[in-house]
VMD Tcl script that builds the backbone (N, CA, C; Angstrom):
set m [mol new atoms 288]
animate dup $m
set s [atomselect $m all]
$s set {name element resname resid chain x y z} {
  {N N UNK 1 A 7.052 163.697 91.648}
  {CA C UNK 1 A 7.700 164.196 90.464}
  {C C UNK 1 A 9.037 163.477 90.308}
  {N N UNK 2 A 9.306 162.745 89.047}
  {CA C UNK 2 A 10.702 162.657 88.861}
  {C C UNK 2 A 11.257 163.447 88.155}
  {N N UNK 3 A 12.453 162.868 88.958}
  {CA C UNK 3 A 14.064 163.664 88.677}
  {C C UNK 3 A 14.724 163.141 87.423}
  {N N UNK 4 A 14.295 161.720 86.732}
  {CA C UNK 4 A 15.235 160.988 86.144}
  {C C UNK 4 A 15.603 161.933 84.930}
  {N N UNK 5 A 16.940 161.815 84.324}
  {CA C UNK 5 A 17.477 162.420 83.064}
  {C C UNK 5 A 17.108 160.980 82.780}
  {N N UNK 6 A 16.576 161.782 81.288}
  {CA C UNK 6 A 16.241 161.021 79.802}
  {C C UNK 6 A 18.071 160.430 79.381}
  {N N UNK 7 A 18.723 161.273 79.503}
  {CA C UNK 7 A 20.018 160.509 78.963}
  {C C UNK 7 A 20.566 159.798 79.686}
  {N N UNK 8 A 20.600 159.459 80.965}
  {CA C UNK 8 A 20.393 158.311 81.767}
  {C C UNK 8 A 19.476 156.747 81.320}
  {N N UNK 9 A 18.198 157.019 81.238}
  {CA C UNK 9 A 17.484 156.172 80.318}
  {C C UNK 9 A 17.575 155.364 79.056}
  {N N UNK 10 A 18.482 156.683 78.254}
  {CA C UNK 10 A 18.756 156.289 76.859}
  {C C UNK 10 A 19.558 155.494 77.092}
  {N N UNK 11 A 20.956 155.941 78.236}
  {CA C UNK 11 A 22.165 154.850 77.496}
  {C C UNK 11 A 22.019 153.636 78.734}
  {N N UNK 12 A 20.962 153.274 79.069}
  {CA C UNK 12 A 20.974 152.011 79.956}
  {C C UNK 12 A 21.377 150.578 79.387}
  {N N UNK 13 A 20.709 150.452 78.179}
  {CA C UNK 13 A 21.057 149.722 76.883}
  {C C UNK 13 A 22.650 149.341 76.868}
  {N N UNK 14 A 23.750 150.497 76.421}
  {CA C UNK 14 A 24.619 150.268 76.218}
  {C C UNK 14 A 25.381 151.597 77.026}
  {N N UNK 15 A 26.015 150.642 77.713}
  {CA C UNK 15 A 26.717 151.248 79.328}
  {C C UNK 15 A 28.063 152.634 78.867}
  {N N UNK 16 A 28.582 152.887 77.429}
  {CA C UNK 16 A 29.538 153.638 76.984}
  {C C UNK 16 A 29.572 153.903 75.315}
  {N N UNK 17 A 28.544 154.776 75.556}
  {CA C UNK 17 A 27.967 154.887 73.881}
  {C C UNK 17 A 28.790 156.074 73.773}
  {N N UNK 18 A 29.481 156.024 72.763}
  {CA C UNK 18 A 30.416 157.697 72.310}
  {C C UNK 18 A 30.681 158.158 73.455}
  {N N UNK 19 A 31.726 157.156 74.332}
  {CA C UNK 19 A 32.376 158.006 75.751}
  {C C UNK 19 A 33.825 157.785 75.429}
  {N N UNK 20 A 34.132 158.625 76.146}
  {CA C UNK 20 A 36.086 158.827 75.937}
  {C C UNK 20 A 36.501 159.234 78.024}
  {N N UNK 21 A 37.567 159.169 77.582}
  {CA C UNK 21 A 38.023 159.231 78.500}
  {C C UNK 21 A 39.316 160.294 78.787}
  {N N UNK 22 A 39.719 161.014 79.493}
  {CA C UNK 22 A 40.812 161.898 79.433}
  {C C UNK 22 A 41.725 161.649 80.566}
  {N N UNK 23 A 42.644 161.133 80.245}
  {CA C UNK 23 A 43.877 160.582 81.348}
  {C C UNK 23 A 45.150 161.882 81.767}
  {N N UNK 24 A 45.140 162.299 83.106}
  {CA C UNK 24 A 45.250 163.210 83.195}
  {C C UNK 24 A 46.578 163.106 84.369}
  {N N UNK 25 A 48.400 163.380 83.667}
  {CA C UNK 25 A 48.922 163.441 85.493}
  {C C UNK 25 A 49.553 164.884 85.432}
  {N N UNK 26 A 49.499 165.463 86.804}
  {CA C UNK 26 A 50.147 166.432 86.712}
  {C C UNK 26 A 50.453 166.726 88.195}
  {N N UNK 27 A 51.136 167.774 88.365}
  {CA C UNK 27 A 52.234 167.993 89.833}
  {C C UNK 27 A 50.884 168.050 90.610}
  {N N UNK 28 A 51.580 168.136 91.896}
  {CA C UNK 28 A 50.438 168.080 93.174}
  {C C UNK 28 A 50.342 169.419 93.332}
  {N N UNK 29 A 49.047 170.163 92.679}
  {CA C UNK 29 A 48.917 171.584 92.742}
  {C C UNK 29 A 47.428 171.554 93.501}
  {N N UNK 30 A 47.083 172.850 94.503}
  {CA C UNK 30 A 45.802 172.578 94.656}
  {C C UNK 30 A 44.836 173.302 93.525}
  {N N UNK 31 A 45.139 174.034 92.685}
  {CA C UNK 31 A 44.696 174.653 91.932}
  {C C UNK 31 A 44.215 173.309 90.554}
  {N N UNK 32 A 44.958 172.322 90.332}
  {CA C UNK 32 A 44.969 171.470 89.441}
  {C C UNK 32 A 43.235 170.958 89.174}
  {N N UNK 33 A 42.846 170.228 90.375}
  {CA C UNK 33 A 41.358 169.938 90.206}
  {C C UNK 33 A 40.288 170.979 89.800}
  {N N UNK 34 A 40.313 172.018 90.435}
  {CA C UNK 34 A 39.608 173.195 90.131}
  {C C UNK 34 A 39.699 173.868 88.842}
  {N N UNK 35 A 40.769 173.803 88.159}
  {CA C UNK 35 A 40.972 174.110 86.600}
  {C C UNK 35 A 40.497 173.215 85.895}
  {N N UNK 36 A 40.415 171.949 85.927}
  {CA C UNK 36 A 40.259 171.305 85.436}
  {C C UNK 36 A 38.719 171.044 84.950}
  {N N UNK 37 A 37.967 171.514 86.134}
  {CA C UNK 37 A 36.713 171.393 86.307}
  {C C UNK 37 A 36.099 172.143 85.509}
  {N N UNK 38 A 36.338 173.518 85.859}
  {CA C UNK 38 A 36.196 174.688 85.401}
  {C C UNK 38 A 36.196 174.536 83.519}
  {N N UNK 39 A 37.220 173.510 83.103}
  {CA C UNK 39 A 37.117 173.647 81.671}
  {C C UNK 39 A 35.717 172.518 81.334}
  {N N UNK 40 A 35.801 172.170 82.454}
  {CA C UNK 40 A 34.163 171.061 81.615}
  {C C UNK 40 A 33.223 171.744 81.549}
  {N N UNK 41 A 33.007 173.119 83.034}
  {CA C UNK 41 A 31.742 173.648 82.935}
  {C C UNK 41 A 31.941 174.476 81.737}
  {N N UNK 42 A 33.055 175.026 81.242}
  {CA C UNK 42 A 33.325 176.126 80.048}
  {C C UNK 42 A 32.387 175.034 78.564}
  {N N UNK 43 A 32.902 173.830 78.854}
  {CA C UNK 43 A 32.349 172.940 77.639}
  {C C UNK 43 A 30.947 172.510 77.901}
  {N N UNK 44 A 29.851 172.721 79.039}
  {CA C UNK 44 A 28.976 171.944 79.595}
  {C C UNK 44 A 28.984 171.012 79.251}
  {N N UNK 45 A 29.647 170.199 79.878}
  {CA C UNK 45 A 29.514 168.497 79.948}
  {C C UNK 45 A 29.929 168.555 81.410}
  {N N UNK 46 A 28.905 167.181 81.649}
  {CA C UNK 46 A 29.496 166.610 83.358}
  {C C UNK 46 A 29.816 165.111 83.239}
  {N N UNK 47 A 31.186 164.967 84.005}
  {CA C UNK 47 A 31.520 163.789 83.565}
  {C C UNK 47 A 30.552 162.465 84.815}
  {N N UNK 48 A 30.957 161.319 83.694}
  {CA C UNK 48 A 30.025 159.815 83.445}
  {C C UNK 48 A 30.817 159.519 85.014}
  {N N UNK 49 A 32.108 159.705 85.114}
  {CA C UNK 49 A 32.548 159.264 86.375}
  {C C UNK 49 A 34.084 159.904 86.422}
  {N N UNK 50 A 35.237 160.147 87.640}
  {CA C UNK 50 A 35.963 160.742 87.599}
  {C C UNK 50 A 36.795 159.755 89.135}
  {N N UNK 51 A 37.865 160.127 88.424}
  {CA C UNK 51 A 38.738 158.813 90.037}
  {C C UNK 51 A 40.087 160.161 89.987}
  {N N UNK 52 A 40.698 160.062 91.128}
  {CA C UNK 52 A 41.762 160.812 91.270}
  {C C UNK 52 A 43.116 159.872 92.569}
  {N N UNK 53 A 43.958 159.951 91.784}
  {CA C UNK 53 A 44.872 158.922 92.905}
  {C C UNK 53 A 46.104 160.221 92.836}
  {N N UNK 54 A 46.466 160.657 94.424}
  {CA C UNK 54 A 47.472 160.836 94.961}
  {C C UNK 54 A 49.223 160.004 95.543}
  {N N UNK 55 A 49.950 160.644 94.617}
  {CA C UNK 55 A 51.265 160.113 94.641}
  {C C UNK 55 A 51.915 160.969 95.767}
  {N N UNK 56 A 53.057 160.814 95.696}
  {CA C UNK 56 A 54.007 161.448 96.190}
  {C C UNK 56 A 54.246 162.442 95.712}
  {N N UNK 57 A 54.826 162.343 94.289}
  {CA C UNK 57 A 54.597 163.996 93.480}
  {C C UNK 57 A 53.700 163.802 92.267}
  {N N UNK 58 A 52.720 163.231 92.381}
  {CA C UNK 58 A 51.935 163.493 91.259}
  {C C UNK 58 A 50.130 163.368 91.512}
  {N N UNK 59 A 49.479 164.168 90.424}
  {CA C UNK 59 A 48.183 163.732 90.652}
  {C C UNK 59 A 47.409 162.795 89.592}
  {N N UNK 60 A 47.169 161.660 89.542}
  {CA C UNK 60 A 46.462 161.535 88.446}
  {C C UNK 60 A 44.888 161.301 88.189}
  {N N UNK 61 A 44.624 161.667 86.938}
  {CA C UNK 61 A 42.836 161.874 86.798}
  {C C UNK 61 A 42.772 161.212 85.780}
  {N N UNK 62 A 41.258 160.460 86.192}
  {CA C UNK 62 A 40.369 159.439 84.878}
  {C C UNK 62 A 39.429 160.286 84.922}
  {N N UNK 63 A 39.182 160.834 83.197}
  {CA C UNK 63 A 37.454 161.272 83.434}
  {C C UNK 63 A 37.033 161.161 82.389}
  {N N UNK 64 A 35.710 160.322 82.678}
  {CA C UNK 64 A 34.553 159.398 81.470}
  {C C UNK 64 A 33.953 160.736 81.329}
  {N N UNK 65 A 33.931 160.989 79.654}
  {CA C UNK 65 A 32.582 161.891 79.830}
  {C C UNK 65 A 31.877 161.443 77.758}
  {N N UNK 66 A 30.766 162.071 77.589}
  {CA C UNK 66 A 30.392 162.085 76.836}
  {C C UNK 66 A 31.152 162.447 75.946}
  {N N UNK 67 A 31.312 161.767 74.392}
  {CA C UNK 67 A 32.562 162.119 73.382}
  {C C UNK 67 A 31.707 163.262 73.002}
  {N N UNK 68 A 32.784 164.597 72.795}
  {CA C UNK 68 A 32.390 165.795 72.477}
  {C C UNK 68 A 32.157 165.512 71.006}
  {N N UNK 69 A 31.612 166.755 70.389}
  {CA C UNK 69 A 31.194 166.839 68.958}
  {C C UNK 69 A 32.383 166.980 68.222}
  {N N UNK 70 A 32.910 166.888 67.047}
  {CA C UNK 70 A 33.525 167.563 65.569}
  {C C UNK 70 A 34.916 167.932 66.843}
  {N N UNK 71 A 35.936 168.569 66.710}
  {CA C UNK 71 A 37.188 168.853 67.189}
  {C C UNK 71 A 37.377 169.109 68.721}
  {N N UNK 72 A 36.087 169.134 69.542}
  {CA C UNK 72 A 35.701 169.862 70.602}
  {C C UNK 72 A 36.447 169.004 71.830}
  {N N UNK 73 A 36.786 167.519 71.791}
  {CA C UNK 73 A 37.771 166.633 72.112}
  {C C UNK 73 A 38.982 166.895 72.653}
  {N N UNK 74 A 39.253 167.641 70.926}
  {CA C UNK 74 A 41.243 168.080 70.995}
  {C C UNK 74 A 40.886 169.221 71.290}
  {N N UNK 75 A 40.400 170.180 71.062}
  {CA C UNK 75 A 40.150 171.420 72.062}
  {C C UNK 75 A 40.424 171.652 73.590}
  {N N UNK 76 A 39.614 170.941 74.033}
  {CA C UNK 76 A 39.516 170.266 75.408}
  {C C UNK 76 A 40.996 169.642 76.052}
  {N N UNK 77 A 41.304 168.622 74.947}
  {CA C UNK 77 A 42.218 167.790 75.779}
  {C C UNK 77 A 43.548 169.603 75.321}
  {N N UNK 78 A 43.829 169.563 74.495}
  {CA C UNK 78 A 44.762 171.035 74.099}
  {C C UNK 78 A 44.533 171.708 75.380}
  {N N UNK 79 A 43.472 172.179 75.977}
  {CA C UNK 79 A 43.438 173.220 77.024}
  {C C UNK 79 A 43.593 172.610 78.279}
  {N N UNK 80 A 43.814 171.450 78.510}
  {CA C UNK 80 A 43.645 170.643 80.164}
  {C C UNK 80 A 45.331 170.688 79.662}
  {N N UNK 81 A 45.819 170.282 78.911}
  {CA C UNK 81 A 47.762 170.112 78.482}
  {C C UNK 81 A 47.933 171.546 78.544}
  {N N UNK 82 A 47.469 172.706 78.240}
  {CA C UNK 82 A 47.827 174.300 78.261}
  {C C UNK 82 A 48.455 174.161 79.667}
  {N N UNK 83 A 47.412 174.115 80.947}
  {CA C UNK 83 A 47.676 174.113 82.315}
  {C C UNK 83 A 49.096 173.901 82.896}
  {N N UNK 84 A 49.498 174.817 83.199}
  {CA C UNK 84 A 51.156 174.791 83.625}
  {C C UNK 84 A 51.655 173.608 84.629}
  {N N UNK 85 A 50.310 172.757 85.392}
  {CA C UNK 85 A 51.232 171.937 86.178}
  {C C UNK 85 A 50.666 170.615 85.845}
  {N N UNK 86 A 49.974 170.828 84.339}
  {CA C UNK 86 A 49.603 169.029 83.775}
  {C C UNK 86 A 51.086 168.947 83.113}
  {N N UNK 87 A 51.452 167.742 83.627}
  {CA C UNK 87 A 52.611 166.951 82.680}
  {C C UNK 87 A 52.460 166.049 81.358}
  {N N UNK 88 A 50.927 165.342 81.480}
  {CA C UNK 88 A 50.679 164.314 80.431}
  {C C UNK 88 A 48.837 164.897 80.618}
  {N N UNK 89 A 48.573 164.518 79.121}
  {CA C UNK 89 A 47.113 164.416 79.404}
  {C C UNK 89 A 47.116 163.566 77.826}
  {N N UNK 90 A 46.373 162.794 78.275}
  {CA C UNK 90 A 45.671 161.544 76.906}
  {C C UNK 90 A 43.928 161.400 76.584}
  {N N UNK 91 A 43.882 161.409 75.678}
  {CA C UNK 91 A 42.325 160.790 75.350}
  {C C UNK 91 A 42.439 159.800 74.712}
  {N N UNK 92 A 40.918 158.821 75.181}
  {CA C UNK 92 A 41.138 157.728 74.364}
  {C C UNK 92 A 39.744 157.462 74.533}
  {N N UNK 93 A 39.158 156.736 73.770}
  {CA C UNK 93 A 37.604 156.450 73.399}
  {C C UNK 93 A 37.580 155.392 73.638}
  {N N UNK 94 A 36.569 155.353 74.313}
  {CA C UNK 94 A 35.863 154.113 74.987}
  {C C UNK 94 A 34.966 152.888 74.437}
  {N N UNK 95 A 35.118 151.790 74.656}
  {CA C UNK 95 A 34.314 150.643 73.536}
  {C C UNK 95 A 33.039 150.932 74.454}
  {N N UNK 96 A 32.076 150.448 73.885}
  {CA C UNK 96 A 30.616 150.435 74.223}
  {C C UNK 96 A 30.425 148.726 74.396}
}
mol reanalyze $m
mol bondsrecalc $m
mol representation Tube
mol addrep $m
């Protein structure tokens, strides 16, 4: 039996079809990753890929995910910036 996702399949073609990205720094909290997460499962989306680099006082996050529908984007990025110990959060859309 396979496992493969069909949307795996689809975007083999073209490696960043309607993907964005959400650039993310904020204080070194341990709570930070776990909120963060928590708002993707609130949106079901799982992200395309995710990197996290530790500073001295900061955390920062890349995360590829599928471009949400109609406002669901700024929603998203609005509620990851709500979070009391994000300092910056950016979106930016990805070329294909």
């Amino acid at each position: 039996m396979s496992h493969r996702s069909s949307r795996a399949s689809t975007s083999a073609s073209n490696p960043c079809p309607n993907r964005v990205r959400f650039r993310i720094v904020g204080d070194i909290c341990p709570n930070l990753l776990p909120r963060i997460l928590g708002l993707l499962v609130q949106f079901e989306t799982i992200p395309w890929s995710m990197a996290l680099t530790r500073t001295p006082a900061t955390l920062s996050l890349s995360i590829d995910l599928d471009r949400p529908e109609g406002l669901r984007a700024d929603i998203l990025l609005n509620k990851i910036g709500a979070i009391p110990s994000v300092r910056r959060a950016t979106l930016v859309k990805l070329r294909p």
